[in-house]
N, C-alpha and C positions, 0 to 999 in steps of 0.2 A: 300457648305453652305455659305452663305450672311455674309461679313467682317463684327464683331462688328461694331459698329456705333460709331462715334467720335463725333455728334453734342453735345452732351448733354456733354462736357466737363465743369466741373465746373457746373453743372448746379444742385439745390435740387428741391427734387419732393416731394409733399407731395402725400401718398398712403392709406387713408380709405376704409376699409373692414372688415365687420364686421365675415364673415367667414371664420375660417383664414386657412385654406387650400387655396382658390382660392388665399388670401394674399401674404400669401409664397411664391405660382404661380407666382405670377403677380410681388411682387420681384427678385425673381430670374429670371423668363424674363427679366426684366428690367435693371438687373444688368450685365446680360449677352451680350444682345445686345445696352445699352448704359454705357461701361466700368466707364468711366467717373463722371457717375451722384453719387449724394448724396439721399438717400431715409430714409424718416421719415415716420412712421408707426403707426396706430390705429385703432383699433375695433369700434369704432363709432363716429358720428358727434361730440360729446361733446369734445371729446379727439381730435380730430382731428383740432378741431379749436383753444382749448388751442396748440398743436405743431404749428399751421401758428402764433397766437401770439408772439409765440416765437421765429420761423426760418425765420420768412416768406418767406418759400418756393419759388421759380419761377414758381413752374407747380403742382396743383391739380389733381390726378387722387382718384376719388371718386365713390362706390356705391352708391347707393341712397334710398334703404331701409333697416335699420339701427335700431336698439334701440337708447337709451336716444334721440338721435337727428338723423335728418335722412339728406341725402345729400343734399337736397335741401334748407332747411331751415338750414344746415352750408355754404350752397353753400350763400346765400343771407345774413349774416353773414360777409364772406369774402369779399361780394362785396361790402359791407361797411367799411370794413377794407382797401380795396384797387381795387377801382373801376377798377384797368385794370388788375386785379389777371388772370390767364388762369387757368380755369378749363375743364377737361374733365370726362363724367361722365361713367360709366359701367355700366349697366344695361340689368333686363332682360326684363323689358318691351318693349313692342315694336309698343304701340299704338301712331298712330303721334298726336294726342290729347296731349294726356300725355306728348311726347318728345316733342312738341313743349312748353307748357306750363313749361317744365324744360329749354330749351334754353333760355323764355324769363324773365326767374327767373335768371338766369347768367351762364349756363351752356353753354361753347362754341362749344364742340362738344359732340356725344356719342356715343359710344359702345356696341352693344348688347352683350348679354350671351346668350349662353354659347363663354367665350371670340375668337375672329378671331384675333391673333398675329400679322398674315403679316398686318391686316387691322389696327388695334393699333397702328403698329409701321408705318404706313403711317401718319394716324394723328400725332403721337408724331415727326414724323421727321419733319411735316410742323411749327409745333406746336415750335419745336424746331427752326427751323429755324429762324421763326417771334422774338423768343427771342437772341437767338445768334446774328441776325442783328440787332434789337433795342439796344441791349447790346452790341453789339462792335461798333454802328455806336455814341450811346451816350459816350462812352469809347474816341472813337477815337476824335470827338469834344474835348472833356475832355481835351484828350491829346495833340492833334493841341495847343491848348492857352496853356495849362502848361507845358508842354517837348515833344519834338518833340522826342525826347530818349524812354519815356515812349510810345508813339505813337507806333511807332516804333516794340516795343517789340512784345507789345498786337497783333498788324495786322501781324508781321511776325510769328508769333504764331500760326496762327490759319491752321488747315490742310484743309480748301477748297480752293481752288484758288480764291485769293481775288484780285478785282482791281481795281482803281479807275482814271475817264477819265474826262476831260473836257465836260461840258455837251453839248455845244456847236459846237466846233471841233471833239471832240473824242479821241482826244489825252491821251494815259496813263501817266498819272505825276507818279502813285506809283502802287507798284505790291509786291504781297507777294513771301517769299519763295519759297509755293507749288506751285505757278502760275511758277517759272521761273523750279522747277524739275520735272515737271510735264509734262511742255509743251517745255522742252529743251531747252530754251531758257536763253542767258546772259544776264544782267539787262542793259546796254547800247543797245542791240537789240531791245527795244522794248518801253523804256521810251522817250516817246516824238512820239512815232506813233500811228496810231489808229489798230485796229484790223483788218478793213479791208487793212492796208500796210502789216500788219504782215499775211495776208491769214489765219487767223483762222476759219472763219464760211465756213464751207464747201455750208451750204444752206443759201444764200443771203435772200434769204425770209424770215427766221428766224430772221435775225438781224431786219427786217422790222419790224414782227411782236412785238420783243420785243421793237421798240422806240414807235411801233403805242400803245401798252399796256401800256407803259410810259408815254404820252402823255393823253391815257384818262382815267387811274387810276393813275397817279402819282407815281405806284410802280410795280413792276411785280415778280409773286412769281411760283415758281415752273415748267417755263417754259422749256418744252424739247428739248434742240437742240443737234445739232453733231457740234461738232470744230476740228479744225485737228492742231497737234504738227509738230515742226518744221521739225521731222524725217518722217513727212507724215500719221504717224500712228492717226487714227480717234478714237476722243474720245466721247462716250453720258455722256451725264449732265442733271440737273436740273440749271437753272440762276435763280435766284433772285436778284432784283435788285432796289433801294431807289435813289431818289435822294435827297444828301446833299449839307449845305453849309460850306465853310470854308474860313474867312472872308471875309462873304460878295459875293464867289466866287460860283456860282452850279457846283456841280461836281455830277458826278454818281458814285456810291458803287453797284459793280455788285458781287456777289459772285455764283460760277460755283462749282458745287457737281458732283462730277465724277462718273457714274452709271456705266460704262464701264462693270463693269465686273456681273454686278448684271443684267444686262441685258442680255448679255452673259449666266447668269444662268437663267433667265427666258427662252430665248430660249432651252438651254437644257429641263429645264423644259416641256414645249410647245411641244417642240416633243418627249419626253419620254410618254406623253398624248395622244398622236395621233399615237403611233408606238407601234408595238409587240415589245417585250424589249428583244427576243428573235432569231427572224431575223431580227430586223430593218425594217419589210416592216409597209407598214400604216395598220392598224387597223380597225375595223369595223368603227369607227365613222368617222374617217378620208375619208374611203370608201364612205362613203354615202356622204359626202360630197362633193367629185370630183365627185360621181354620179349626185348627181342633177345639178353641175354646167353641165356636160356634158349632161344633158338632156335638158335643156335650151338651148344652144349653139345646140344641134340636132335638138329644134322645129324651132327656126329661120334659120336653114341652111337647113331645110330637108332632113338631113343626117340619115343615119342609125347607131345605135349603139348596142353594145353586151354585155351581160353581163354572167361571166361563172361562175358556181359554183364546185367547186373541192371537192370531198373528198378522200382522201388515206385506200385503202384496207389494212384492216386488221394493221391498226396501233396498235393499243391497243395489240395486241398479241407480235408485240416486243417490246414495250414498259415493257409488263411483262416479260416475256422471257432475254431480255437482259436487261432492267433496263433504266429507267428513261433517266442516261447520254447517250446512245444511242439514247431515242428515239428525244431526243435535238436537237441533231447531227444532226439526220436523216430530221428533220424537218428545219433546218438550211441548209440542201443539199440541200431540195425539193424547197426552198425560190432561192436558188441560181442560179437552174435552168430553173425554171419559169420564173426568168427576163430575162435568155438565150432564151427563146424562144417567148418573145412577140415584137411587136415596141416599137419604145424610144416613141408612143405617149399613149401606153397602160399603166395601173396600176394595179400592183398587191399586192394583201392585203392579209395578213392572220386575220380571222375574230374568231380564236378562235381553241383549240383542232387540229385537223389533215384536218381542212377545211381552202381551201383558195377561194378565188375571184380576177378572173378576169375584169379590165373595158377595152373596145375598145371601142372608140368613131369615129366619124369621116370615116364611113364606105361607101366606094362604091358602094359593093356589099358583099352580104352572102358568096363567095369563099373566102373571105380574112379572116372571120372566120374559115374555115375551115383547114387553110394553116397552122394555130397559131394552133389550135387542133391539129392536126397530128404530127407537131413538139413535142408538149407535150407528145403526146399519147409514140414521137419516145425517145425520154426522160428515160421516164418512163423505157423503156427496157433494159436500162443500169443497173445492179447492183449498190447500193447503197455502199458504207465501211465504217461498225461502228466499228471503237476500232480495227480494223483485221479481224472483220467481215464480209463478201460479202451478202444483204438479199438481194431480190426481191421485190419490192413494186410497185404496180399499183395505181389507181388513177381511177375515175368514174367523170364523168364531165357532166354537166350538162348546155343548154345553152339558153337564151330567149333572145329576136331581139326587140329593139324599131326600129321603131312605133307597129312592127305585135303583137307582146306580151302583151305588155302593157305599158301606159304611164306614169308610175309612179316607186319612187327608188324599195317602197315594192311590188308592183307587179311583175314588173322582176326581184324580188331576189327571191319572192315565187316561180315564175313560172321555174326561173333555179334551184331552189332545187327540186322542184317535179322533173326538167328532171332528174336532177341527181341521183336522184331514181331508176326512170327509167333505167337509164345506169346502177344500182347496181344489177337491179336484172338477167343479164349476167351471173353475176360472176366472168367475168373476165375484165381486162381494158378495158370502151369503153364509148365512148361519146354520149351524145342523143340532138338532137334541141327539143325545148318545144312544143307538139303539145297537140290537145282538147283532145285526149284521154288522154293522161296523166294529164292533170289537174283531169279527172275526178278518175283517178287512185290514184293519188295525196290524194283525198281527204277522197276516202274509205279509203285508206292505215293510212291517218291522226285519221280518227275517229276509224277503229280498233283498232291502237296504243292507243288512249284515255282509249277507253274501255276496253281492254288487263288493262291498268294501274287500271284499277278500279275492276279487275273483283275476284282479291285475298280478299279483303276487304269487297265485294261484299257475297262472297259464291260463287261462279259461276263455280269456280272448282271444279274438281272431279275427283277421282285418280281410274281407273279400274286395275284389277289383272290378268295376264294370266300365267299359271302356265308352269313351266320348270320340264322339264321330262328326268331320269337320263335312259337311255337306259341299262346300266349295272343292274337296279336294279326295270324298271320299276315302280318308283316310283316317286312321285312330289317331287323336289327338293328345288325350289325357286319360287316366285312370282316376275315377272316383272310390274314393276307398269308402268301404260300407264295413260297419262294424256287428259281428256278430259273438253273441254269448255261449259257451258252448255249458250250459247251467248241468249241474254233477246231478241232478234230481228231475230236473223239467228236459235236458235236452238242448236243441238248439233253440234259443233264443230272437228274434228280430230285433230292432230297437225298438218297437213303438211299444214290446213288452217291458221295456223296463227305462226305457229315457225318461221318462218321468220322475221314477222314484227317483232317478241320477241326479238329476236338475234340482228337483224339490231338496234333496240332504245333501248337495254341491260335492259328490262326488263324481258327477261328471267333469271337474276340473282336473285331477289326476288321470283319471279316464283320457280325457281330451290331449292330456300331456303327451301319453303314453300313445294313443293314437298319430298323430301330431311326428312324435319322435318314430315310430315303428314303418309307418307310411312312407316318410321322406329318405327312410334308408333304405327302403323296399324297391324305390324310385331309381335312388342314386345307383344300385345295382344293375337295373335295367337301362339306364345311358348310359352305363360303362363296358356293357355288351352292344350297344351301337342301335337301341332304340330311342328314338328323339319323343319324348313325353313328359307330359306335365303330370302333376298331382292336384285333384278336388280334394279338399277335406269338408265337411259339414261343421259350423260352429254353433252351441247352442248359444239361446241368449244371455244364460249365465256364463259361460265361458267366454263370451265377446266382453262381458262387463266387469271380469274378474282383474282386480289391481294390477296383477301380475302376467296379464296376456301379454300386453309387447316385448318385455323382458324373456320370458319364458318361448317363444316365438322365436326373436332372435337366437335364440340360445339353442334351437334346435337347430336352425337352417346354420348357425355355425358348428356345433358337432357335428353333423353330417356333412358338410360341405357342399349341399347342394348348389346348382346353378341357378344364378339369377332371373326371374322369371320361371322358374318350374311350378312356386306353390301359387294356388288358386283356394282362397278361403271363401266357404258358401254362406251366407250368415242367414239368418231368418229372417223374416219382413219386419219381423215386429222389432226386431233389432235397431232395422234402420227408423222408426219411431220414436224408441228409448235414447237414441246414440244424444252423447251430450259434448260437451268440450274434449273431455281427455278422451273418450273413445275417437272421435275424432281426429283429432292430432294422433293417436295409436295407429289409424287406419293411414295417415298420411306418412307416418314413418313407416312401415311396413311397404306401403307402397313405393317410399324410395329405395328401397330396401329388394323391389324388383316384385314382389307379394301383391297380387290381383287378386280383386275380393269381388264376389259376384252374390245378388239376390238371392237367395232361395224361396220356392213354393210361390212366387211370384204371382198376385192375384187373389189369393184369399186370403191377403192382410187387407190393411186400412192404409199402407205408407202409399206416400202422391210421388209422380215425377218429378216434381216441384224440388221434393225433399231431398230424392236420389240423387240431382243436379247438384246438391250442395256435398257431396259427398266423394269420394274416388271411387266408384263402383263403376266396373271393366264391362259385366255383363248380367244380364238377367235370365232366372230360370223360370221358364215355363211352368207352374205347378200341373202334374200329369191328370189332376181332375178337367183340366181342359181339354188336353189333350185324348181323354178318352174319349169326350162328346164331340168329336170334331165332326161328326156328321150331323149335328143338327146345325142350323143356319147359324142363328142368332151365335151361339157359340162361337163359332168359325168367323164370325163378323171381328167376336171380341181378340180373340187371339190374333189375328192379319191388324186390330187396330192397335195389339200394344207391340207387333213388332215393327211396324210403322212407325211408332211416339220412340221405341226404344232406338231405331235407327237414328229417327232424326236429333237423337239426346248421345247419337254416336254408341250407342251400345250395344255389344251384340247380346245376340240371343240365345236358349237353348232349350229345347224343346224336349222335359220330364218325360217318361212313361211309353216313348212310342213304340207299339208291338203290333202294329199291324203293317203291310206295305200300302197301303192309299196312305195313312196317317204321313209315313213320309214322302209319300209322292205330295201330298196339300202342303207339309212344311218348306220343299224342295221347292214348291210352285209360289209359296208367300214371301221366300226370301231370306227363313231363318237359315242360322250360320253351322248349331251344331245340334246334333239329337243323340240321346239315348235312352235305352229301354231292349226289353228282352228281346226285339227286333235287330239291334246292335249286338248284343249280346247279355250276358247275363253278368249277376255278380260271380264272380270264383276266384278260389283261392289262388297263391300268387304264384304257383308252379302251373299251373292250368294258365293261368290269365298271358304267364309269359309265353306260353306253348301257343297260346294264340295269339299275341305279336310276331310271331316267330312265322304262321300261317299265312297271315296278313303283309307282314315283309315281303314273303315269297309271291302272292299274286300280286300285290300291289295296291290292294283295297281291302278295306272290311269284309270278311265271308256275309255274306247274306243270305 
């Protein structure tokens, strides 16, 4: 934070404001960042000008619309009272009509509203200045003819480096305290030389500038230089600088304002703007800014350059999973290694969330891209260690080439995001260069995502039902709810057309909401007309990992009021691999909660029984690719062995896909619990679905 300010030593300000919250404001600013000053106070012009009758203030800061009297017509008032009064006005107007019209009524500067501080206290520090130097240079005269003692006092008094030289030679005759602690120097060192004996301007041109500003204004105010102290050490200032007489004699009265360190904070400043605050690397805006100079510098060199787009697999999963300070960490790793693997002439930024950008400029050929990929890609393979934990994290990257791509920053950031799409839909780490077909891939995948966003708010949804069927008992047990898109241009939709893009831009979380809530009221319907059924819903991996599942969960099963033990959540396998702490504990509240959670696709993951055992999972699904080879041996071995291991782990079973009758005569004969498939029945909508409970009541079994 910016050291009080010292100009305003000794100094009264007169402050009209008629609304006095901003008052308050604007004093307590004022007395914060000018310790020193004295501040007289009123709610309107009237009042405001009987206080300058009375104090007469040095410094006006005035609103300007006002009851009894408004600030302009006290402002013109004052400037009768004392033609060189300094006012400045606050306002929220902001027409230069207006403000000019208030300038040439005697307002010397002004201030819009809603008030800018730092801007304020720029005016009031010049503002301040002009009177601190008229005020000590009239002081000092003063002092010259009456006591050289009084003199004296005043000028060593004051905390700027004051100094006053021969206007002719340059020579310093007198110099303040702060001038000699400041800049190290003893009082015989330095009276009777000029500044440039004493080597203070670091930049000669500066001293030029200021005798040339001398010379043809007669006074020079707020000018920026560097001077260096006798330990070498470089100091920024503001000079201001009068020339006086002392009889009879020009001398110049320079006074030097030490910025050092307030500039110092501005650059902190400046780059806390332009940097992730996170990993220190530059930031989108920053980014784009070495982009275009680097694009420039590649049209007049006709050189090639790259630009990469990164994103990190599956971040968001441990970010929940393990928690926020992890996913920091892990994001502070990934920053750390990315500069391990580019050139000192490359730049890398992270631009947001778990996405970063690469720039290469200055390219000879397309292999040199490739050389930087690979490294990365080789990177990536190393385990990560958060907190004592070892995870895995890949990375998808994506790449566009000027000239071939395109000539512009947003064009090849567009075009290496679509690669990088591209490279996501692998699924595992890999890199893609931007070619036509992906742009056009790019683009479909853009406007599904749009419409996907619109399509819940729309109606476009539609939840069908296919019923579970308990083989113990021959009877429908549960409705699996299956979501279908009824797309305004494509038709009906499956999921496997569009879960993807859901998942990848996490609007399958709304989605899943929405399902979730529409299902269990579809449910509750149907056990209040006296059939006894449960509810499957499908959960994707993002939706199991998302902060707000167990919250959002409960919240449905109590606006509907369903009964306990109705829902049945099917998670994916790869689920039960990512599952970390709070998914965990989510899964065990929900289970208290009466919510059984079952495998899905069971068998074309990688998750062990081992894992399951650690977990509340009620029962396992068959994935229907098994199920369809049940006629060859080896197959048929494997399914009768995982509903053996699933028994004996107490779990039931159920067996995806089956649509033939042998498929369920072998599941009948292995000892699985429940089956379905278009042999059971089909998905349909929830008027049909109940017409077929309704069927099913009356024989007593499943039509088959």
């Amino acid at each position: 934070m910016e050291q009080p300010r010292q100009r305003f030593n000794d100094v009264s300000l007169l402050l009209v404001e008629d609304e006095i919250e901003s008052r308050e404001m604007l004093a307590r600013m004022l007395s914060l960042n000018y310790p020193g000053i004295r501040i007289y106070s009123a709610d309107d012009g009237r009042a405001g000008l009987e206080l300058y009758r009375q104090y007469q203030p040095d410094l006006v800061v005035t609103d300007i619309n006002m009851p009894q009297m408004n600030g302009i017509a006290m402002a013109r008032e004052i400037r009768q009272l004392n033609p060189d009064a300094t006012i400045v006005a606050v306002t929220a107007h902001s027409e230069t009509a207006y403000l000019m019209n208030a300038i040439e009524i005697g307002m010397d500067h002004y201030i819009l509203k809603p008030v800018n501080y730092p801007e304020l206290f720029r005016v009031l520090d010049r503002v301040g200045e002009k009177i601190t130097l008229r005020r000590l240079v009239a002081q000092q005269v003063a002092a010259l003819r009456a006591s050289e003692r009084r003199f004296s006092a005043i000028f060593q008094a004051t905390p700027d480096l004051l100094s006053i030289a021969g206007l002719t030679d340059g020579r310093l005759v007198e110099v303040n305290e702060a001038f000699l602690r400041v800049l190290g120097f003893d009082r015989d060192e330095v009276i009777g030389r000029s500044s440039e004996e004493l080597g203070l301007w670091l930049e000669p041109a500066q001293s030029e500038a200021l005798l040339l500003e001398l010379s043809e204004k007669g006074s020079v105010r707020d000018l920026e230089v560097r001077i260096r102290a006798k330990s070498g050490q470089e100091l920024e200032g503001l000079v201001s600088a009068d020339c006086i007489e002392m009889d009879g004699t020009p001398f110049l009265l320079t006074l030097f304002k030490d910025i050092s360190e307030r500039k110092r904070l501005e650059q902190v400043i400046k780059h806390q703007a332009q940097h992730d605050p996170l990993t220190d690397l530059p930031n989108r805006k920053l980014f784009l800014d070495f982009l275009a100079l680097e694009l420039a510098q590649a049209r007049r060199n006709r050189k090639n350059l790259a630009v990469l787009f990164l994103d990190l697999d599956h971040f968001k999963q441990i970010n929940d999973t393990l928690g926020h300070a992890a996913g920091d960490l892990l994001l502070q790793s990934v920053a750390q290694r990315l500069k391990g693997c580019v050139r000192e002439s490359d730049t890398v930024a992270r631009i947001g969330g778990d996405e970063f950008n690469v720039l290469m400029p200055d390219l000879a050929q397309t292999d040199d891209v490739g050389t930087v990929v690979n490294k990365i890609m080789g990177v990536f393979q190393m385990p990560f260690r958060l907190e004592g934990v070892e995870v895995k994290v890949g990375t998808s990257v994506g790449i566009s080439m000027f000239p071939a791509d395109g000539d512009s920053s947003e064009e090849l950031l567009q075009k290496a995001d679509g690669a990088m799409y591209a490279a996501k839909q692998h699924r595992n780490s890999s890199y893609q260069f931007y070619n036509s077909e992906i742009n056009e891939r790019t683009m479909n995948r853009q406007n599904l995502e749009r419409q996907l966003r619109q399509a819940v708010a729309r109606g476009e949804l539609e939840l069908l039902y296919q019923p579970l069927m308990s083989l113990g008992s021959g009877r429908i047990i549960a409705a699996e709810a299956l979501l279908r898109w009824h797309h305004p241009d494509r038709g009906l939709l499956l999921p496997d057309q569009f879960i993807t893009v859901a998942e990848d831009s996490g609007v399958i979380v709304p989605i899943g909401e929405w399902v979730i809530h529409h299902a269990l009221a579809q449910v509750k319907q149907w056990q209040q007309k006296g059939f006894d059924l449960s509810l499957a819903v499908n959960l994707s991996n993002r939706e199991f990992h998302q902060p707000h599942f167990l919250e959002q969960t409960l919240a449905a099963l109590s606006e509907t009021g369903i009964g306990a033990g109705t829902l049945q959540m099917d998670i994916p396998e790869r689920a039960i691999m990512d599952n970390g702490l709070s998914s965990r504990q989510n899964m065990l509240r929900l289970t208290e909660a009466g919510v059984a959670f079952s495998v899905d696709d069971f068998g074309v993951g990688s998750s062990s029984l081992q894992r399951i055992r650690q977990l509340p999972i009620a029962k396992l699904k068959i994935d229907r690719s098994f199920i369809r080879n049940l006629d060859n041996p080896d197959n048929l071995d494997v399914v009768t062995a995982m509903i053996c291991m699933s028994h004996s782990l107490k779990l039931k079973v159920n067996a995806v896909g089956v649509e033939r009758p042998e498929q369920l005569e072998l599941m009948q004969n292995y000892g699985c619990d429940e089956v379905q498939g278009d042999l059971i029945g089909r998905p349909l909508p929830a008027a049909q679905f109940e017409g077929m409970l309704a069927r099913s009541a009356l024989r007593g079994a499943v039509p088959l």
